[in-house]
C-alpha positions in Angstrom: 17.5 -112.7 47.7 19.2 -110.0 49.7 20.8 -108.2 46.6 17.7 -108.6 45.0 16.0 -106.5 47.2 18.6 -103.9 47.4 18.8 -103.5 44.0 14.8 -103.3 43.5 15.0 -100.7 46.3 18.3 -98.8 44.5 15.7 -99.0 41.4 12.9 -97.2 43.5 15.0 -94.3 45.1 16.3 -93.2 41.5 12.6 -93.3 40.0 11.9 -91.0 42.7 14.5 -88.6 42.6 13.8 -88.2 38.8 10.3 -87.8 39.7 11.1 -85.3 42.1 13.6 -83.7 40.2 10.4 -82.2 37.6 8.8 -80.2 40.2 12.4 -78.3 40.6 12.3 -74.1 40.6 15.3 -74.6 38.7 15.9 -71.2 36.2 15.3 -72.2 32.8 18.1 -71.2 30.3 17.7 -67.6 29.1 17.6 -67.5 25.6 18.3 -64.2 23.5 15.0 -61.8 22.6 15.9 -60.7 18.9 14.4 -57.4 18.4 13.2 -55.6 14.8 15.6 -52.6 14.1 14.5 -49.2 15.9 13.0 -46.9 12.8 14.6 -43.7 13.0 12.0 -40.7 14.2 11.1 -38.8 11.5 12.4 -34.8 11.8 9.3 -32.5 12.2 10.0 -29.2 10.2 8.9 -25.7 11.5 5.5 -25.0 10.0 4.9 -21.7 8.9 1.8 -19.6 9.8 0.8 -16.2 9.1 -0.8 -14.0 11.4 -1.8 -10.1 10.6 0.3 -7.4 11.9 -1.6 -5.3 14.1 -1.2 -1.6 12.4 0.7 -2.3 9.0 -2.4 -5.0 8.1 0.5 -7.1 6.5 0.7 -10.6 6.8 4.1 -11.8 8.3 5.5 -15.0 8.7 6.4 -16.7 12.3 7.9 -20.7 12.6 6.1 -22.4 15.4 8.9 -24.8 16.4 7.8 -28.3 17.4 9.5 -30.9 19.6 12.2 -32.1 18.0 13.0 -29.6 15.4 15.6 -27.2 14.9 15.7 -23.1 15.3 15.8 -21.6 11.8 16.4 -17.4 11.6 13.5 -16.2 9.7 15.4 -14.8 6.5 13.5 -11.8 5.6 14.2 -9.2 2.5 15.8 -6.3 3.0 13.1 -3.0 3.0 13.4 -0.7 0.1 15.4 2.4 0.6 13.7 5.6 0.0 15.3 7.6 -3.0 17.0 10.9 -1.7 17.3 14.3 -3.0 18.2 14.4 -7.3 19.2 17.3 -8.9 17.8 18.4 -11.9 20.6 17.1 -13.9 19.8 14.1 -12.7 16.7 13.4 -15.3 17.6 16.2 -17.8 16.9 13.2 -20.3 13.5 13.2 -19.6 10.8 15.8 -21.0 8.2 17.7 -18.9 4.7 16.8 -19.1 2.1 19.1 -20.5 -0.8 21.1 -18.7 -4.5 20.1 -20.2 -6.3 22.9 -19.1 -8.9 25.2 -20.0 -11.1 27.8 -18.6 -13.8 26.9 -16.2 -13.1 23.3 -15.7 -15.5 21.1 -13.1 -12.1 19.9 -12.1 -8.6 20.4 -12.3 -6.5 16.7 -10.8 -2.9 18.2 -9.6 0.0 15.5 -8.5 3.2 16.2 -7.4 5.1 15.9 -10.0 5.4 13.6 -13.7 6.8 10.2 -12.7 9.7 8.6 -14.2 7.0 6.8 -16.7 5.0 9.0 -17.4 8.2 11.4 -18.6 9.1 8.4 -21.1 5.7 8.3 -22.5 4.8 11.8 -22.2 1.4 11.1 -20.6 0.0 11.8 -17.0 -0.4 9.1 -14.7 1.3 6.4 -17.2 3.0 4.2 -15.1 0.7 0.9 -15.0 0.5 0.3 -11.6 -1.1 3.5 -10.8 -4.8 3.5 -10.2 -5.5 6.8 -11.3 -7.2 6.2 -14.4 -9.3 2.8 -13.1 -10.3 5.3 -10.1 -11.7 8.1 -12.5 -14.0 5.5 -14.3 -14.9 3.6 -11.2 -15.8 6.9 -9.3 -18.4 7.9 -12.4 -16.0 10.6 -14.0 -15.5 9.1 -17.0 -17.8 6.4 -18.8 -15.1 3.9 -19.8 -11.7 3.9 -18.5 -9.3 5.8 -20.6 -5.7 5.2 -21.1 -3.1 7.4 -20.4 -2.1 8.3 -24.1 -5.9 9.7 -24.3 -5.4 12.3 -21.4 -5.7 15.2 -23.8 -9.1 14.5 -24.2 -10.2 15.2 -20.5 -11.1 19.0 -21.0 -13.2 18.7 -24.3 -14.9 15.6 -23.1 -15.2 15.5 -19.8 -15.0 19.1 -18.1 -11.4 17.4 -16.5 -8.2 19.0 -16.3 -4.5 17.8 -15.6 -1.3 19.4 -13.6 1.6 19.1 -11.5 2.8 21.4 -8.5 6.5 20.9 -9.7 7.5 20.1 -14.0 10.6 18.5 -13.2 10.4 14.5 -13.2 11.7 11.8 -10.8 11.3 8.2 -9.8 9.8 9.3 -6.7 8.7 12.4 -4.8 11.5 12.0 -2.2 14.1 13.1 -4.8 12.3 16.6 -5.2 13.5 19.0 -2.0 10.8 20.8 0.6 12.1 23.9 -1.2 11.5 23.3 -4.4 8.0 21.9 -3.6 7.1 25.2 -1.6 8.7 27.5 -4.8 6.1 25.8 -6.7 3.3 26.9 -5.0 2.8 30.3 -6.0 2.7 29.6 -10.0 0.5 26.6 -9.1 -2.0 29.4 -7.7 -1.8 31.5 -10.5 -2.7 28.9 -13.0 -5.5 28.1 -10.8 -6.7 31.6 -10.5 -6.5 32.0 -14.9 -8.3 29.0 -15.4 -10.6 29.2 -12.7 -12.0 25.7 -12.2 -14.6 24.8 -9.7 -12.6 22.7 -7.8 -9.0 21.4 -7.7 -8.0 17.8 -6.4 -4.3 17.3 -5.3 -3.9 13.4 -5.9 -2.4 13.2 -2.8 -2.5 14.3 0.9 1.1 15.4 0.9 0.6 18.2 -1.7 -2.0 19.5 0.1 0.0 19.6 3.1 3.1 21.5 0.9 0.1 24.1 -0.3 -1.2 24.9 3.3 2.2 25.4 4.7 2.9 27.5 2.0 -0.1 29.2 2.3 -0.1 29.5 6.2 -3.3 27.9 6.8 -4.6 27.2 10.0 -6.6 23.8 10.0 -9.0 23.1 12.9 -8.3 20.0 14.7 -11.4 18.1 13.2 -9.9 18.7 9.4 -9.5 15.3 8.1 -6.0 14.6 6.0 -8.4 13.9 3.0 -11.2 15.6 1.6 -13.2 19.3 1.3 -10.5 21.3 2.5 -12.0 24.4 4.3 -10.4 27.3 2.8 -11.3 28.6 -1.0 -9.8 31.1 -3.9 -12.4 33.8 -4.5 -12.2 34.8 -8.8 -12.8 39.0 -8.8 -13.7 38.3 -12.6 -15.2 35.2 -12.9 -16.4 33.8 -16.1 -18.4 30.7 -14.7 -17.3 30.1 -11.2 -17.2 32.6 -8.9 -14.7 30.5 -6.4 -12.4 27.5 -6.6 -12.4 25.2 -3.9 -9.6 22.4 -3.4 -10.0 18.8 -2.2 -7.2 16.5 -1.1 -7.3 12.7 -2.1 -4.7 9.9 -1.6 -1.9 9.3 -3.9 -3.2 6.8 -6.5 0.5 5.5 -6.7 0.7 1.6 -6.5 3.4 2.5 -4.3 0.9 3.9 -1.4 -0.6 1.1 0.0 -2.5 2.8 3.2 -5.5 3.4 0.7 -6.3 0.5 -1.3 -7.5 0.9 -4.9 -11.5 0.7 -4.1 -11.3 3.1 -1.5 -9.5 5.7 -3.4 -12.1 5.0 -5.9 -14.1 5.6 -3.1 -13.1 9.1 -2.1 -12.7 10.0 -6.0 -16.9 9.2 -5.8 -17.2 11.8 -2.8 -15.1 14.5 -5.0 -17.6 14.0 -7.5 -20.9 14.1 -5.4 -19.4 17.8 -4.0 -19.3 18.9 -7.7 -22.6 18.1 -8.0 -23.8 19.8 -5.1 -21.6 22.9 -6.0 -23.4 23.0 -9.4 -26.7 22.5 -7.9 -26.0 25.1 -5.3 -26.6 22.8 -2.1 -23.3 23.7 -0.6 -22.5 26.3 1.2 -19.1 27.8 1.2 -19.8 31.0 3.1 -17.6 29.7 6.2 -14.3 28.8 4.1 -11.3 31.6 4.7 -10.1 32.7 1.6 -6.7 32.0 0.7 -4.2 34.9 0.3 -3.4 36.8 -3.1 -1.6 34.9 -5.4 -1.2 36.9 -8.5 2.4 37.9 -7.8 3.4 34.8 -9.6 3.1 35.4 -13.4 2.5 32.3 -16.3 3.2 32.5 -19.8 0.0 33.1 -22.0 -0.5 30.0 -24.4 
């Protein structure tokens, strides 16, 4: 009976141990945490934006660099390098240009001198990405636009007149010398004062400059670099223009980019509007100085 009690109480301490034993703070095995495999960050690329330059009104290119990226040089092309001085020799291959002129012209256009183009073809202004010829019809000088082969028909048709300051063609007007450009001067002058037009335009502000520095001519402060220039040639025997006067407009090269093509259409308008006042006798010239003799140069009759 004894034994039966102790094993009946043996029973009863291991039922609660066991029971005891579920309400243990035991740590539970760990077991591993698989994990997906890490994606690999994607590379974030400089993004180019373009902002405008403050004077040049180009648009340039600047990398905004984002976390992450890399530095990258911006690769820019080299500029262009200005042609130097050429000697004559130089373009002996190509022909001059020829004058269209006539007496007593409404206006006489004078550039610098017959681009590398325009000596091949053996027209003024024939290089297609100048804007001379788009600017004389825009401005209202001629009623469709003409192509360069046709510039022979400027005096007969429109009262229009071509001519250089200097024969001799280049690529560019750096490869003529300051020399050069001031010797020509004087027979540019003379021609003038034969033909007697009522007003001359330089197609560009640099010739003008080459004419007043040969000339000497003091400009007030307030002279713009384009238009009415304030100084005139007076004709002793004039036919149907008693004076010439001389306006300065801006290159119509493709090449000169500080005038874009509507505004030197523009300014080719305001030329225009003074011939019509000249012929209708609403401006004045009385102030203009009068530019010195000029006959000492002497041109071939043709």
């Amino acid at each position: 009976m004894k034994e039966d009690m102790d094993d009946d109480n043996s029973t009863a301490s291991n039922l609660f141990r066991i029971s005891v034993s579920r309400f243990s703070f035991g740590s539970p095995d760990r077991k591993e945490v698989r994990r997906s495999p890490r994606k690999p960050s994607p590379v974030v690329r400089a993004i180019p934006v373009k902002r405008r330059g403050s004077e040049s009104g180009q648009e340039q290119s600047e990398d905004i660099k984002t976390a992450g990226s890399s530095s990258r040089g911006n690769s820019r092309s080299p500029k262009k390098q200005k042609r130097s001085y050429a000697p004559p020799e130089a373009y002996a291959h190509l022909r001059e240009l020829q004058d269209h002129l006539k007496q007593d012209l409404e206006v006489v256009f004078c550039g610098i001198n017959p681009g590398k183009k325009s000596a091949e073809i053996g027209h003024h202004f024939g290089n297609p990405s100048n804007h001379f010829w788009w600017c004389l019809h825009r401005s209202g000088f001629t009623d469709t636009q003409l192509p360069p082969h046709h510039d022979f028909n400027l005096p007969d048709k429109f009262s229009l007149g071509l001519t250089n300051l200097i024969d001799r063609p280049t690529t560019e007007q750096t490869e003529l010398s300051r020399e050069e450009q001031l010797a020509g001067v004087p027979l540019f002058l003379a021609k003038m004062a034969r033909y007697r037009p009522l007003i001359v335009c330089f197609v560009g502000i640099g010739i003008a400059k080459v004419v007043e520095s040969s000339l000497k001519v003091n400009l007030g402060s307030d002279t713009k670099s384009w238009g009415l220039r304030p100084y005139k040639m007076v004709h002793p025997n004039p036919s149907a223009y008693p004076e010439t006067l001389f306006f300065a407009a801006p290159s119509t090269s493709g090449l000169v980019t500080q005038f874009q093509r509507p505004e030197k259409a523009r300014i080719f308008g305001e030329l225009r509007q003074i011939v019509a006042n000249l012929k209708a006798g609403t401006l004045s010239t009385t102030q203009m100085m009068m530019i010195p003799p000029h006959h000492s140069a002497q041109i071939p009759n043709s």
